[in-house]
DRENKOL-623738 format. One line per 3 residues: for each residue x, y negated, z negated of C-alpha. Coordinates in steps of 0.1 Angstrom, whole numbers. Each point is the difference from the previous one (the first is absolute). Last residue first. Layout:
REM DRENKOL-623738
X:Y:Z  ...
END
This chain:
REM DRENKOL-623738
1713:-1521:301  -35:-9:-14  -32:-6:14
-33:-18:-11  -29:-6:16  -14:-8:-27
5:-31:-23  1:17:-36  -19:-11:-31
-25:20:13  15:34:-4  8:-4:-37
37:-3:-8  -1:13:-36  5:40:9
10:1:35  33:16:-5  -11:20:-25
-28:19:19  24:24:20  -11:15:33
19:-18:26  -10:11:35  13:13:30
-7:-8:38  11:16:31  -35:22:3
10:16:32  -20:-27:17  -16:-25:-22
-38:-4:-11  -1:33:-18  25:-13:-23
-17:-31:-7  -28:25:-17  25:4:-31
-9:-35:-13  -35:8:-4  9:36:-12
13:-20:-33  36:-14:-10  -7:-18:-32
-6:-39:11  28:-28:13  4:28:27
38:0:13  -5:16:37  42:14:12
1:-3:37  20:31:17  35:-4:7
12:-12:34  19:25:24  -32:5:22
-13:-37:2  -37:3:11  -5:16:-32
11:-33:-17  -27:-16:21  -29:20:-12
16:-3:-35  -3:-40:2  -38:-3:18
-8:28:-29  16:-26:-26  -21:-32:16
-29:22:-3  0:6:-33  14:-36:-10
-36:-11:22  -22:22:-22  9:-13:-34
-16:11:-30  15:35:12  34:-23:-10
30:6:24  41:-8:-8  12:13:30
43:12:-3  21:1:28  31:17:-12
33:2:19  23:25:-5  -3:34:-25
-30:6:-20  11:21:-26  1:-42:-27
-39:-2:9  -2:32:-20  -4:38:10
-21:12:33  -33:16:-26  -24:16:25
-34:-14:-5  -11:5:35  3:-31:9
40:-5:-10  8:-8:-35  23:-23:-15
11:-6:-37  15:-33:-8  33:3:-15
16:-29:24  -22:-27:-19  -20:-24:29
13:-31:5  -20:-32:0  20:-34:10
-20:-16:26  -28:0:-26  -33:-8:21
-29:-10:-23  -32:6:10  -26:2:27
-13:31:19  9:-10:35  -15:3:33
-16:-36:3  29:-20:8  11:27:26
-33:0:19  4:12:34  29:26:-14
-21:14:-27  -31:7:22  24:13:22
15:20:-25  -38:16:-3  -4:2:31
33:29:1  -9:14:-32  -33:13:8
6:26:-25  -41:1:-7  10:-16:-34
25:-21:16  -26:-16:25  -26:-11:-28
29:-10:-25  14:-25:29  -33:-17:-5
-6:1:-33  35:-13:-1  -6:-27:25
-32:-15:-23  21:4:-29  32:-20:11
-33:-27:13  -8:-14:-36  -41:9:-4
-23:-26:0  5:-28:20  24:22:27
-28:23:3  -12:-8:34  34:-10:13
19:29:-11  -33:19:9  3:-9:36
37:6:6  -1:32:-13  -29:7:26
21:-18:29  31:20:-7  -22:33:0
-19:-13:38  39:-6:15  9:36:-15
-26:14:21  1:-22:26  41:18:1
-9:34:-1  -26:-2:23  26:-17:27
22:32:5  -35:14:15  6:-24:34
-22:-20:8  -25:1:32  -31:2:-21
3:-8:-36  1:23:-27  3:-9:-42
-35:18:-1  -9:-4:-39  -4:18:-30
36:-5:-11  -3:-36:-7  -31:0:-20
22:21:-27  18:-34:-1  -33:-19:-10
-9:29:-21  28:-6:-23  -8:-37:-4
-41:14:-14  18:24:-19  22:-29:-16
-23:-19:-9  -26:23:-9  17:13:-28
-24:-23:-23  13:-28:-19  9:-21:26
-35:3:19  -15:-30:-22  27:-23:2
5:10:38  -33:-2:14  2:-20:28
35:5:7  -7:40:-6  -31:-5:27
19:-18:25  31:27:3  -25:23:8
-17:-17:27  30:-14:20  12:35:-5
-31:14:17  0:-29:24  34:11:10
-5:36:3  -29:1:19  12:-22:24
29:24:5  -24:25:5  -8:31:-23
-12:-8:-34  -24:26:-9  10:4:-33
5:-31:-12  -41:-4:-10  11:25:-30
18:-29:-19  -24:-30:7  -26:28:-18
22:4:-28  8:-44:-5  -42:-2:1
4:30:-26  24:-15:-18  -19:-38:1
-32:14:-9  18:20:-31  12:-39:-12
-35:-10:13  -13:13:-25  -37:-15:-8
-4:-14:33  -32:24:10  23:33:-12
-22:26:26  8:33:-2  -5:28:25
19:31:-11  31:6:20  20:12:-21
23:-39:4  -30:-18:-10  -14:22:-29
38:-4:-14  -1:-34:4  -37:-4:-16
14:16:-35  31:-18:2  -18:-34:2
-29:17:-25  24:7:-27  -8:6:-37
3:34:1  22:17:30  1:33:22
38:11:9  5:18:40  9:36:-6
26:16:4  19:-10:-26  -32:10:-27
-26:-12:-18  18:-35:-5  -19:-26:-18
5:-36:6  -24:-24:-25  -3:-31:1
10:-39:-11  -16:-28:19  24:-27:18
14:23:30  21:28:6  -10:19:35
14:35:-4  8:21:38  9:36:-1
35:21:0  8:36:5  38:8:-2
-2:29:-25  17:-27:-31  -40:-18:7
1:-38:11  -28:-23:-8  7:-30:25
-4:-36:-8  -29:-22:12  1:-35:-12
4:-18:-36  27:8:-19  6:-18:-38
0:37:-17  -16:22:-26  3:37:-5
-20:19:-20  5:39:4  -28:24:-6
8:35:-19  -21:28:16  30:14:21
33:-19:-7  11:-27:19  33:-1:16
16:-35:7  1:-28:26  -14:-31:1
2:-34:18  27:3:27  -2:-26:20
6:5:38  13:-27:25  -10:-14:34
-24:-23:-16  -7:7:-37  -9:33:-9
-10:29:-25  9:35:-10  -18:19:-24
21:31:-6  -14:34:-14  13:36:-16
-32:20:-7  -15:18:-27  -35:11:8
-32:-14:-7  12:-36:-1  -11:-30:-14
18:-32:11  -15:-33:-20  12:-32:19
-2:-35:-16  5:-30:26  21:-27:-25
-15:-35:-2  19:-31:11  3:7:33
13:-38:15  37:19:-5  -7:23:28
28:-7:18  19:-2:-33  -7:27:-10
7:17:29  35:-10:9  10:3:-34
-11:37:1  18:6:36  31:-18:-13
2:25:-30  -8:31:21  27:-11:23
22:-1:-35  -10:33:-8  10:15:32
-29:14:21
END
């Protein structure tokens, strides 16, 4: 995250929870040294609230305006669920692998009973961890969606109970797992209808996608503004390289698949910039490339300008004699952006890997897509 998106981010939360007048106060006690990130939410977006290394037997105060459940994330990759609210605790960490323990917290206390399976009983007096575990158990009834009519009242369902419960649910992650689902929906069910042919699967497929983005533009369209509804979207199908629904997502709704900012029609990239291919194989400077450049300008903040610039290479492949599409990140040049490669036959893309040229022009002051000739 750039240090200007972290900027907007903390703006963003203050003052959406501006009515908070009184910190939450966090103690973190750990028995071992660990590496942590507390990671909240607001809508469709994450928040990122804390992160640091803590040193074993030496608690860590940390205050902060959120109030919701964030995620405790661990540098191995585990993660577990923190519900913030008015009353200062206690976390304390035994160990990565294992699941925290709290002081001070009965809300977090009864969640964790909850979701172990231990009968536990709240009788009203959180219905913040109510409402997760109510938004859990809408979650786990998707899986044995198998009819059409299934799959719409399902959706129907889902889509009803964030509207319902949007200004408490948007700062949990359950917004956007609960949207994810709904498209997972999709794949669980019998597309087949007597006497048609198979080519026509496919295509109610696709149809039933289009409707789901369609849904939650108009369900969250009070909320949340609808370029990141279609990018969480498009971010669901180009992280399972999907690409194909994923520019159809795009291509149904254009005025959504941006990442706004500014467009400067006059932006040229310096001729020394280093390029690499995927592999990491240095192929000189902008200035070795011979002919015609087609250059991406992508963000990882940014799903859609990531899948606009595979869309671009695929095609460029298509074209024997034309040069390969060259991906400038508007971050450092990380495995994320490296994974295009795999999405495009015989890899015809390259990649600028040189941090000056980005350095002051923060990815989200810039309207993406963006291409330059």
């Amino acid at each position: 995250m750039t240090g200007y998106r972290f900027l907007c981010l903390l703006i963003t939360l203050v003052s959406c929870l501006a009515p908070v007048t009184v910190w939450a106060k966090i103690t973190i006690q750990t028995q071992t040294a660990v590496e942590i990130t507390l990671t909240g939410f607001d809508g469709l977006e994450d928040l990122a609230l804390f992160q640091g290394k803590i040193a074993k037997d030496h608690p860590q105060k940390f205050d902060t305006p959120y109030r919701g459940l964030a995620l405790l994330g661990f540098a191995g990759g585990q993660s577990y669920p923190l519900i913030i609210g008015e009353a200062p605790f206690v976390l304390k960490i035994t160990d990565p692998g294992k699941p925290p323990s709290f002081i001070g917290s009965g809300e977090n206390d009864f969640l964790y009973r909850s979701l172990s399976g231990v009968a536990a009983v709240s009788n009203g007096k959180y219905p913040f961890a109510d409402l997760l575990l109510r938004a859990k158990g809408l979650l786990e009834s998707t899986y044995t969606i198998k009819t059409m009519a299934q799959l719409a009242a399902k959706k129907k369902e889902l889509a009803g109970f964030v509207t319902s419960n949007y200004q408490s649910l948007r700062h949990s992650d359950m917004v956007r797992r609960l949207m994810a689902q709904s498209f997972m929906m999709h794949e669980y069910v019998d597309y087949r209808v007597a006497g048609e042919p198979a080519t026509t699967i496919q295509a109610r497929y696709r149809q039933e996608v289009l409707a789901g983005v369609a849904g939650w533009l108009k369900a969250l369209s009070p909320h949340i503004p609808g370029h990141l509804v279609v990018n969480s979207c498009v971010s669901f199908y180009y992280e399972r390289s999907m690409v194909s629904i994923a520019s159809q997502i795009m291509g149904r709704f254009p005025a959504e698949a941006i990442c706004p900012g500014e467009t400067d029609a006059t932006l040229r990239l310096p001729e020394g910039l280093r390029v690499t291919d995927a592999r990491g194989k240095q192929q000189g400077t902008l200035a070795d490339l011979k002919g015609k450049k087609n250059i991406a300008l992508v963000s990882d903040d940014c799903p859609v300008s990531m899948v606009a610039a595979v869309v671009k290479a695929r095609e460029l492949a298509r074209q024997k004699t034309a040069n390969p599409l060259i991906v400038a990140p508007l971050q450092r040049l990380s495995r994320k952006h490296l994974a295009m490669a795999k999405m495009i036959r015989d890899e015809k893309i390259l990649f600028i890997d040189d941090e000056k040229w980005f350095r002051g022009k923060p990815a989200t002051l810039t309207r993406l897509p963006a291409f330059i000739e």
